[in-house]
Rosetta silent file (secondary structure, phi, psi, omega in degrees, C-alpha in Angstrom):
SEQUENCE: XXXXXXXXXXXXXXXXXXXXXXXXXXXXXXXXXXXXXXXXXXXXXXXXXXXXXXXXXXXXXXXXXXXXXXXXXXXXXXXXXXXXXXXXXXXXXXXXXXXXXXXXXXXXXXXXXXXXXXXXXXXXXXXXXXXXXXXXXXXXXXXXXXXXXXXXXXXXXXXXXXXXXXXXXXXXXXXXXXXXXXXXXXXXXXXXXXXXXXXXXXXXXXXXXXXXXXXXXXXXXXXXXXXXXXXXXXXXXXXXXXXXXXXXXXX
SCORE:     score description
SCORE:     0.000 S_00000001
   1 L     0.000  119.349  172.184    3.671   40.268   23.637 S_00000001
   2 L   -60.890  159.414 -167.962    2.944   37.795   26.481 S_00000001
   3 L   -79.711  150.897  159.235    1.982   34.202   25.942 S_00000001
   4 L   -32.890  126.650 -179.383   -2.229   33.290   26.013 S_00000001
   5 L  -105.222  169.263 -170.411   -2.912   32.547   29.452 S_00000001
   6 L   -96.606   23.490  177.558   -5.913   29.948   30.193 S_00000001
   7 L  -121.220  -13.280  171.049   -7.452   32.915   32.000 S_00000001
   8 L  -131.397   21.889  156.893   -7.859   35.142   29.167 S_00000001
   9 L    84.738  -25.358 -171.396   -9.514   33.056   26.578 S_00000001
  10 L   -40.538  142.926  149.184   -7.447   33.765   23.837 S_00000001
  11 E    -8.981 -176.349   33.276   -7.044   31.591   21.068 S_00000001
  12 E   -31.473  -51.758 -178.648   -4.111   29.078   20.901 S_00000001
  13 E  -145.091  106.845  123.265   -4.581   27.285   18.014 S_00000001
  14 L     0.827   40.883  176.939   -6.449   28.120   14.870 S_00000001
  15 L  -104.419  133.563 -163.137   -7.598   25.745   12.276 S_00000001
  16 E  -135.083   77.200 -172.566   -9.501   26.425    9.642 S_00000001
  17 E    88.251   38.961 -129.612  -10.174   24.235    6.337 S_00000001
  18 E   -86.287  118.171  173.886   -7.101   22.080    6.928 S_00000001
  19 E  -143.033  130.480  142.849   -6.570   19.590    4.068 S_00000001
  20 L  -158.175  157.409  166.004   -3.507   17.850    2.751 S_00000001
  21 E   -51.761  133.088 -175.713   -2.455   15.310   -0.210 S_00000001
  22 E  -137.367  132.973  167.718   -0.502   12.498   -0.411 S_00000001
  23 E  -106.692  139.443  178.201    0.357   10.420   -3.590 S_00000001
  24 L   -62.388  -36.937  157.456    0.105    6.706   -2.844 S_00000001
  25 L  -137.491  146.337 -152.430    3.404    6.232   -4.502 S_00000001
  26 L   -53.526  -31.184  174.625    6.170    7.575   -3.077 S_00000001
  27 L  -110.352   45.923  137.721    8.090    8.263   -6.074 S_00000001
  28 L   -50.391  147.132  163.075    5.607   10.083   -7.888 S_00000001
  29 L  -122.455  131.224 -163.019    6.376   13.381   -8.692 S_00000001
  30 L   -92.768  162.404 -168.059    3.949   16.615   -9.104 S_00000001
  31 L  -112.647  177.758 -152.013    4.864   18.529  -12.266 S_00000001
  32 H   -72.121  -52.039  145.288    5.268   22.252  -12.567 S_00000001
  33 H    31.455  -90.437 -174.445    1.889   21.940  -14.057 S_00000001
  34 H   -49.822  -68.647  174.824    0.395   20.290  -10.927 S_00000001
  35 H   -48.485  -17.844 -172.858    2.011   23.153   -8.988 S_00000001
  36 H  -101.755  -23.622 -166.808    0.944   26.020  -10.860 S_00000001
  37 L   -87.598   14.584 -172.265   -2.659   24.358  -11.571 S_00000001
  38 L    20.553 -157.609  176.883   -3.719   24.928   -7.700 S_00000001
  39 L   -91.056    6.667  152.752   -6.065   23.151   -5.804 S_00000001
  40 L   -61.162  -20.144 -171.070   -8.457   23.688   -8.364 S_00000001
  41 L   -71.958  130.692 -163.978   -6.710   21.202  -10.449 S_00000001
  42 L   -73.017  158.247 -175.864   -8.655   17.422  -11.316 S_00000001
  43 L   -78.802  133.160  176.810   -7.536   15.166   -8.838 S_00000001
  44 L   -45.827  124.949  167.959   -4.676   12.420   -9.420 S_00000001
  45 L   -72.651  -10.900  167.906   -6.329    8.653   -9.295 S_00000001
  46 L   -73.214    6.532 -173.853   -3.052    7.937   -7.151 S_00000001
  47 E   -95.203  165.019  149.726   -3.882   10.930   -4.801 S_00000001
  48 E  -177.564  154.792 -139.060   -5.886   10.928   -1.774 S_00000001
  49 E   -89.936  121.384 -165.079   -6.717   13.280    0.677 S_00000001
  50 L  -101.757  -42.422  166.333   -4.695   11.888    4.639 S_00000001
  51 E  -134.810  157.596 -177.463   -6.990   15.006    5.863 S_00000001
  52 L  -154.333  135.189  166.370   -9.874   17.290    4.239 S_00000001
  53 L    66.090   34.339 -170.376  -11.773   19.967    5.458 S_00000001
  54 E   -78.072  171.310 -175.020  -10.650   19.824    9.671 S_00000001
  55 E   178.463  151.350  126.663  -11.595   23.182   11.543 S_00000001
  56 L  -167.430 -159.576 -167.701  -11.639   24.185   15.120 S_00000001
  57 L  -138.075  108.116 -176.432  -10.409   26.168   17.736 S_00000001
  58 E  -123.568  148.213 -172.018   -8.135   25.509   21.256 S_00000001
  59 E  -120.275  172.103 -164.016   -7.547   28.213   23.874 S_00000001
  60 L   -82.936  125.117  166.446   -4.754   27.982   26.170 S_00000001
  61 L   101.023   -0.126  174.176   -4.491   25.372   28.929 S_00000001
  62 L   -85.343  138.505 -173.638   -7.078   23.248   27.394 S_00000001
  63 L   -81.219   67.550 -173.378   -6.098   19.355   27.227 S_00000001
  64 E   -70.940  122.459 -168.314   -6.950   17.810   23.760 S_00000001
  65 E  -109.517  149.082 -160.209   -7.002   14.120   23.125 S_00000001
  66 E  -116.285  140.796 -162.417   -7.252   13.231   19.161 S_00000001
  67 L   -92.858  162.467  119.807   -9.384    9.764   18.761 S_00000001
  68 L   154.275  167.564 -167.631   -9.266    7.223   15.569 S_00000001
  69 L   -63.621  169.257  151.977   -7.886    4.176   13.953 S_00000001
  70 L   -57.197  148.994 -161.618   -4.711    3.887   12.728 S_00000001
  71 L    93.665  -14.160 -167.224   -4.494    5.873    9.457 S_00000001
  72 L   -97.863   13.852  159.714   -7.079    8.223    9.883 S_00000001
  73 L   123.329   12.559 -144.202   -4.793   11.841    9.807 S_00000001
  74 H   -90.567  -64.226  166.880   -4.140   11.725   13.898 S_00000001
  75 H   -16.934  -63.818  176.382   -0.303   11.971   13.362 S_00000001
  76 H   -22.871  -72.618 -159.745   -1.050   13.921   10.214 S_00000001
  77 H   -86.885  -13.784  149.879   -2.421   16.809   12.010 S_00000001
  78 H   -20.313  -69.671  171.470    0.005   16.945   14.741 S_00000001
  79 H   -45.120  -49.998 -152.959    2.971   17.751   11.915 S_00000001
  80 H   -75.854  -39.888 -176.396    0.583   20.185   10.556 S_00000001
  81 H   -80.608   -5.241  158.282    0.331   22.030   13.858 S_00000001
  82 H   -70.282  -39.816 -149.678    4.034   21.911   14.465 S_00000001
  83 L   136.710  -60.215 -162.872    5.325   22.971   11.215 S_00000001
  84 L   -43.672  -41.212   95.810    6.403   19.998   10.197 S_00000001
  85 L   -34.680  124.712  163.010    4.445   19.821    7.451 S_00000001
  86 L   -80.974  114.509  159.750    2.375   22.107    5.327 S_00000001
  87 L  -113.366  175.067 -138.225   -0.826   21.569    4.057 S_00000001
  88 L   -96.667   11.533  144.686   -2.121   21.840    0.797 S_00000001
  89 E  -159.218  157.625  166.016   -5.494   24.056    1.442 S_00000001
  90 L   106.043 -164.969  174.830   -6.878   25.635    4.374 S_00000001
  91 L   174.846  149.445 -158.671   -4.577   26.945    7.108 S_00000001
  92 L  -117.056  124.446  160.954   -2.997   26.358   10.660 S_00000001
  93 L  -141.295  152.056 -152.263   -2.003   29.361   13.210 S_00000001
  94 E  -122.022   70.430  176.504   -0.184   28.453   16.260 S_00000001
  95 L   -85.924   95.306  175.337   -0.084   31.617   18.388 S_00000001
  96 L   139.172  179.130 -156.055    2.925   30.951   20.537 S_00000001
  97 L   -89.590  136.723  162.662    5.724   28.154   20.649 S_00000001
  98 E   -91.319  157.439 -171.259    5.148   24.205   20.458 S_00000001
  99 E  -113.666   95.894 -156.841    7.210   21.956   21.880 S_00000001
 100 E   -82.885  150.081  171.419    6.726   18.501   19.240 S_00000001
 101 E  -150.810   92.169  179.046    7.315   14.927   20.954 S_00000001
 102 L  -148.460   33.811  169.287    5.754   13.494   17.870 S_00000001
 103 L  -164.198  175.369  170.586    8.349   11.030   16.178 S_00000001
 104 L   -99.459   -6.720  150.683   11.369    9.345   18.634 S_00000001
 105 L   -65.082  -30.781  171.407   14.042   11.695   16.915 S_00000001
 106 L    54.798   17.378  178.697   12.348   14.379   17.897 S_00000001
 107 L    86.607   -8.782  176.300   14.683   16.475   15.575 S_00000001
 108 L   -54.371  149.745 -172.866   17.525   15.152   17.647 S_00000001
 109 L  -113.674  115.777  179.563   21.086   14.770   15.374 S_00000001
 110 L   -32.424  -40.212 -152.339   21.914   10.877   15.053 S_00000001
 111 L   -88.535  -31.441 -142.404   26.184   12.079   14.808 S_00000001
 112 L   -89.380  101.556  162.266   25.539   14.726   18.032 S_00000001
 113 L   -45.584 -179.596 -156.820   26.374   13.182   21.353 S_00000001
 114 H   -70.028  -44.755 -164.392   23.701   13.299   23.997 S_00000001
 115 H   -49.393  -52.923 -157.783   25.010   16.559   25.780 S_00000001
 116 H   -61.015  -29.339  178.237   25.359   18.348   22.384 S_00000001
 117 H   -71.139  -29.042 -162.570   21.707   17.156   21.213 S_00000001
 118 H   -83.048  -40.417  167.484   20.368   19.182   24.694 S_00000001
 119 H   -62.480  -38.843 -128.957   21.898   22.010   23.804 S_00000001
 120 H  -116.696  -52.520 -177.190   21.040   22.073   20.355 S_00000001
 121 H   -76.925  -30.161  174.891   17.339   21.063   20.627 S_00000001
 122 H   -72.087  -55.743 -148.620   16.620   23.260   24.146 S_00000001
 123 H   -64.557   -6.246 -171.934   18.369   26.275   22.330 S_00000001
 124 H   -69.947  -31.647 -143.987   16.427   25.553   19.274 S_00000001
 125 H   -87.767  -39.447 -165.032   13.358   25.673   21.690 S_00000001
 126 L   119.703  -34.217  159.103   14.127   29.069   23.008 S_00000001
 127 L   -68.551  143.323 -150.487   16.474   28.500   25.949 S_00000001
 128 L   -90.969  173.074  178.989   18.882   30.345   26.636 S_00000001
 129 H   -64.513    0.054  168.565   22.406   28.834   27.086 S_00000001
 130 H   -74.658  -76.440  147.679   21.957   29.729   30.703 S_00000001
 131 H   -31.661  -73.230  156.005   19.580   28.347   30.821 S_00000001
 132 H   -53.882  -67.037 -158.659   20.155   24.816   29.641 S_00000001
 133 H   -58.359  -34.217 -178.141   23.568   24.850   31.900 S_00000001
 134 L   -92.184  -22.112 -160.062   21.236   25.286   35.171 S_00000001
 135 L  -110.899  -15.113  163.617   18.659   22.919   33.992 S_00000001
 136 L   -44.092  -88.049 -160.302   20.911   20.098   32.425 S_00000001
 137 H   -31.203  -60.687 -175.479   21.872   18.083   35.537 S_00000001
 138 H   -70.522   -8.108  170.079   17.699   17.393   35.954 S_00000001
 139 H   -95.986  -21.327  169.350   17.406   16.900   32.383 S_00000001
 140 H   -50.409  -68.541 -166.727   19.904   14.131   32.561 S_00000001
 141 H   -67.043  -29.043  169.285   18.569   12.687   35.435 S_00000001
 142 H   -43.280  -65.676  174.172   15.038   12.705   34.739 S_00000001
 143 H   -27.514  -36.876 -145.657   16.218   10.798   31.660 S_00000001
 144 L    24.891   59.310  170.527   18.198    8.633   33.260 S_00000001
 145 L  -135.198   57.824  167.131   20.952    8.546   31.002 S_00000001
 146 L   -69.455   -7.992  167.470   23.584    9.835   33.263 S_00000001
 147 L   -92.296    3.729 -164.415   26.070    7.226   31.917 S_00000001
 148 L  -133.467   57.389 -151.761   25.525    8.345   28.166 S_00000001
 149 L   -99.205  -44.592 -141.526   25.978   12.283   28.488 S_00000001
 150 L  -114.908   21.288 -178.346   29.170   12.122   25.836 S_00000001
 151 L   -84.586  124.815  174.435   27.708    8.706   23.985 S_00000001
 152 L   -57.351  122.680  170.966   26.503    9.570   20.086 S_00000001
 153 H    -9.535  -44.676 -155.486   22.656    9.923   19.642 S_00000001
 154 H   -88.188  -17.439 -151.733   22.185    7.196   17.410 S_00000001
 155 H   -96.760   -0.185  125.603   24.012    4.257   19.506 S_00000001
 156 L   -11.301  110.112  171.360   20.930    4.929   22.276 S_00000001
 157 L   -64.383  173.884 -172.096   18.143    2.495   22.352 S_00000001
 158 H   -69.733  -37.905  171.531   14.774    3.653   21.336 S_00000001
 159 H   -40.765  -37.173 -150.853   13.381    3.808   25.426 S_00000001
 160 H   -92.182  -19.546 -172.389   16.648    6.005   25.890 S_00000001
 161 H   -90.389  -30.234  179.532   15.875    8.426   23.175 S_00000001
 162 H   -55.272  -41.045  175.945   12.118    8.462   23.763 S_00000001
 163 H   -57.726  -56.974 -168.906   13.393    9.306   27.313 S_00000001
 164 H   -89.017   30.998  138.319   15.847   12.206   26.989 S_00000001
 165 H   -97.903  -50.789 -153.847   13.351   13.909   24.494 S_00000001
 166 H   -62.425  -43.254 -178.646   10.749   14.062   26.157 S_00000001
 167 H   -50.143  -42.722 -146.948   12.855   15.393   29.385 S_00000001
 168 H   -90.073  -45.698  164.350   14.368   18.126   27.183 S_00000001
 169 H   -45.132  -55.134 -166.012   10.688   19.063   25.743 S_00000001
 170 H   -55.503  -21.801  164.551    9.032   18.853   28.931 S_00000001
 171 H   -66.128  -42.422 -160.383   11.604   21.649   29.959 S_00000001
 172 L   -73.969  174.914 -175.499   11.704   24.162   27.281 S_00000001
 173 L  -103.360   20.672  163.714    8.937   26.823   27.857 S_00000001
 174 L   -48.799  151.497  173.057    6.462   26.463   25.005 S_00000001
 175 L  -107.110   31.343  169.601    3.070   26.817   25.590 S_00000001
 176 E  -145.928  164.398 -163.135    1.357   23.817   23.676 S_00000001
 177 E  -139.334   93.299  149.863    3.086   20.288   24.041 S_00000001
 178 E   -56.387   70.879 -155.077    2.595   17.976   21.141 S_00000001
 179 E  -121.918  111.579 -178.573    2.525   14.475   22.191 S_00000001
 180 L   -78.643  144.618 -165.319    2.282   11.303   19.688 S_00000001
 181 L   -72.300   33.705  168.878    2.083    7.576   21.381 S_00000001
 182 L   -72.191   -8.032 -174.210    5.649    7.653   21.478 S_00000001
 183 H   -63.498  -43.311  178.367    5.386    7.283   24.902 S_00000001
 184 H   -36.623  -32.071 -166.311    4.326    3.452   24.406 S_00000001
 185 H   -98.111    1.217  179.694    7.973    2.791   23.791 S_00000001
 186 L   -99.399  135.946  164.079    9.258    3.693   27.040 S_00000001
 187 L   -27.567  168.551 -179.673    9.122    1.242   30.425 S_00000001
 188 L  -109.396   19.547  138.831    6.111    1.966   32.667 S_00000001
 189 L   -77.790  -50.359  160.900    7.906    3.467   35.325 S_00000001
 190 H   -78.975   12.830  151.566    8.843    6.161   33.204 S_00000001
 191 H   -82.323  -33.005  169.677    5.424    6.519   31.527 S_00000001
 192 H   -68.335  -27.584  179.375    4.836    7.494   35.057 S_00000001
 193 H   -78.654  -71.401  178.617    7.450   10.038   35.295 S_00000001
 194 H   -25.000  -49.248 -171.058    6.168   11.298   32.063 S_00000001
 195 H   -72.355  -76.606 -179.238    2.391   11.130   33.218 S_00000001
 196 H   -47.099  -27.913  161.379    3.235   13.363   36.484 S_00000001
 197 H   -78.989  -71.176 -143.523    5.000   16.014   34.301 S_00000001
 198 H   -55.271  -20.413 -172.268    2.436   16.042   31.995 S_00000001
 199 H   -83.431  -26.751 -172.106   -0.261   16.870   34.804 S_00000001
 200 H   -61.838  -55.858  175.269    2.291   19.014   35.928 S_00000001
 201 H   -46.920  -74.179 -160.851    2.624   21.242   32.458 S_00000001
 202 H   -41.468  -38.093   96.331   -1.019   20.967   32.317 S_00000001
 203 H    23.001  -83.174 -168.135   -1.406   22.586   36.172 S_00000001
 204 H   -73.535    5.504  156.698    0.481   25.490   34.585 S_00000001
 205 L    92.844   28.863  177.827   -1.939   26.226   32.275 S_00000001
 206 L  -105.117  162.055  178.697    0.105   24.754   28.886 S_00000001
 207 E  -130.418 -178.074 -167.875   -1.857   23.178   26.935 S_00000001
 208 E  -122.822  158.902  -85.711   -1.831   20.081   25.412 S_00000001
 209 E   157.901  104.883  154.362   -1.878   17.433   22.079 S_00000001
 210 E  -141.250  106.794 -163.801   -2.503   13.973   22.758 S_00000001
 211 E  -105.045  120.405 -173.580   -2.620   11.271   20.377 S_00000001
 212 L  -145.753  161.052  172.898   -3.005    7.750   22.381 S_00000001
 213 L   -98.951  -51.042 -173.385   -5.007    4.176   21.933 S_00000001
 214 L   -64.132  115.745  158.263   -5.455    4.112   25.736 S_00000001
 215 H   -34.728  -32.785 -162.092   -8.666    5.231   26.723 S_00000001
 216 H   -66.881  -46.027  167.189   -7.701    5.337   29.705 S_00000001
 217 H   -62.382  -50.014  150.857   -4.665    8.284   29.250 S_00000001
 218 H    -6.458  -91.535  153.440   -7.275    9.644   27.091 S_00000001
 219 H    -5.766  -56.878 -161.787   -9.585    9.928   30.418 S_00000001
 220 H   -60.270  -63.140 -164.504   -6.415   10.885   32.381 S_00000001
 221 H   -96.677  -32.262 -173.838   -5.200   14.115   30.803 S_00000001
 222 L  -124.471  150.308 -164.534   -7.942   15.594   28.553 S_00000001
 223 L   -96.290    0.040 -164.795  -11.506   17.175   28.802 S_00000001
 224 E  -148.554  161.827 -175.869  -12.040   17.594   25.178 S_00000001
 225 E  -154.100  153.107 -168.364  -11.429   15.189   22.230 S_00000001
 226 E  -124.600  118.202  168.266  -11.204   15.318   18.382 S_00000001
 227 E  -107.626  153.744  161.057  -12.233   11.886   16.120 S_00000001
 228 E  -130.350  149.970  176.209  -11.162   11.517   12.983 S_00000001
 229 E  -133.112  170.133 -165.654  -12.005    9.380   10.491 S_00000001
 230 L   -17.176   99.814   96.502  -10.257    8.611    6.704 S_00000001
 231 E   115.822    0.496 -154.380   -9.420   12.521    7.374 S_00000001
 232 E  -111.428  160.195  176.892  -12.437   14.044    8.432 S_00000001
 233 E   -93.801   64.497  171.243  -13.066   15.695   11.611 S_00000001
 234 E   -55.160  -41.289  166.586  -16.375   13.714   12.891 S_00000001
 235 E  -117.247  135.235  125.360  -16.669   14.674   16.298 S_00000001
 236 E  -124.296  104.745 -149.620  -15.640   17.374   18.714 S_00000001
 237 E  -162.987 -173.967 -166.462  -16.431   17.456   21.842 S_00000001
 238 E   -47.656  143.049  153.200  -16.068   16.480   25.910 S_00000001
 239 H   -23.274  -72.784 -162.753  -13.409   13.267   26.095 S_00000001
 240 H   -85.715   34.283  168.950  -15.938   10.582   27.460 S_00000001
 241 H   -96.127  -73.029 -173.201  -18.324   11.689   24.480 S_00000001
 242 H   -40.498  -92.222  174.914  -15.919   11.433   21.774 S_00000001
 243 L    18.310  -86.103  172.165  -14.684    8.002   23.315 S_00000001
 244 H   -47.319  -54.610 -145.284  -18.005    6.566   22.979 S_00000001
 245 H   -67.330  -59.911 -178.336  -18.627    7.624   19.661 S_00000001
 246 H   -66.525  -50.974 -155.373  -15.583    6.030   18.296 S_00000001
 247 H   -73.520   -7.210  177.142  -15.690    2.738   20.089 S_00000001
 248 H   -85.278  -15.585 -163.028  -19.446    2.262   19.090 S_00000001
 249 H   -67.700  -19.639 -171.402  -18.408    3.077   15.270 S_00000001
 250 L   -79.804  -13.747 -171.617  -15.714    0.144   16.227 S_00000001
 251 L   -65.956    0.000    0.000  -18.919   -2.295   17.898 S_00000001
């Protein structure tokens, strides 16, 4: 089945009644109980809700930027529409592949040298080894870590890993692009590099995930915006709407 094109309206992404749970501390444990008791079950006082009740809808090629303080699920729901995470009522459908830039491992293996991570993360991705092998020299270089092809993951700084993920995402052929303010950690020439692919992707009718503090990238890349607040979905709606909305709740 071919992927949703921005020309024929289809869905992309699904959400519908999206909530999940967190225990405040971390070495809590839910008992078989908890698990078997559903979401019907009274609520923990050490629980609380990181999102509750989210809904919408994104069709392909549209650019979404997700508003709100730190803390308020923006991360949150990112995971949930990757994968990464599961949530605990409600439900996520993703039709077709994402490409996550949403942590600076990016799923990358600390022990894997750099080449070995490109293989291992495009092929995870969907490319074939053919694939990678024609498009490797430009994934290097974009990066610019042509001195640190056979150097181990982890002995990278964080700019260098933030770099050669994003090159290796920005490649594979998903059609939604998941991008978290990891970007922040890279120099501003290559936030530039970054910025011109992303317009690029975007051009081609992928669509896009953008969780940022700058208004301004905010502005740059997306027509439609999502706020959240302690977990709730307050607003959705045009970019320079949403914007305002949040920065007067911030006046």
């Amino acid at each position: 089945m071919s992927e949703p094109t921005v020309a024929d309206g289809r869905p992309m992404i699904e959400v519908e009644g999206l909530g999940i749970r967190y225990r405040r501390n971390r070495r809590g444990r839910r008992s078989f109980k908890d698990l078997l008791a559903g979401n019907l079950r009274r609520k923990r006082p050490d629980e609380f809700w990181a999102l509750r009740d989210v809904s919408f809808t994104v069709r392909a090629g549209e650019a979404i930027g997700v508003v709100g303080r730190n803390g308020q699920g923006k991360s949150t729901l990112l995971k949930l529409v990757a994968e990464v995470q599961l949530p605990d009522e409600g439900f996520v459908r993703v039709n077709g592949g994402v490409a996550p830039l949403i942590e600076i491992t990016g799923g990358f293996v600390d022990d894997l040298s750099v080449r070995d991570n490109v293989y291992l993360t495009a092929g995870l991705h969907g490319m074939s080894k053919g694939g990678i092998d024609e498009a490797f020299d430009e994934i290097i270089d974009f990066a610019g870590v042509g001195d640190f092809v056979d150097t181990p993951y982890k002995h990278l700084s964080s700019g260098m890993k933030v770099r050669i993920a994003f090159s290796v995402m920005s490649r594979v052929e998903e059609p939604v692009l998941l991008v978290d303010e990891v970007l922040a950690v890279g120099d501003k020439g290559f936030r530039e590099k970054c910025y011109a692919r992303i317009e690029q992707m975007l051009a081609e009718g992928r669509t896009l995930f953008f969780v940022s503090h700058s208004e301004r990238d905010l502005r740059r890349f997306c027509t439609r915006g999502l706020y959240l607040d302690k977990g709730r979905l307050l607003l959705d709606g045009p970019i320079d709407d949403v914007v305002a909305r949040y920065n007067a709740d911030q006046a």
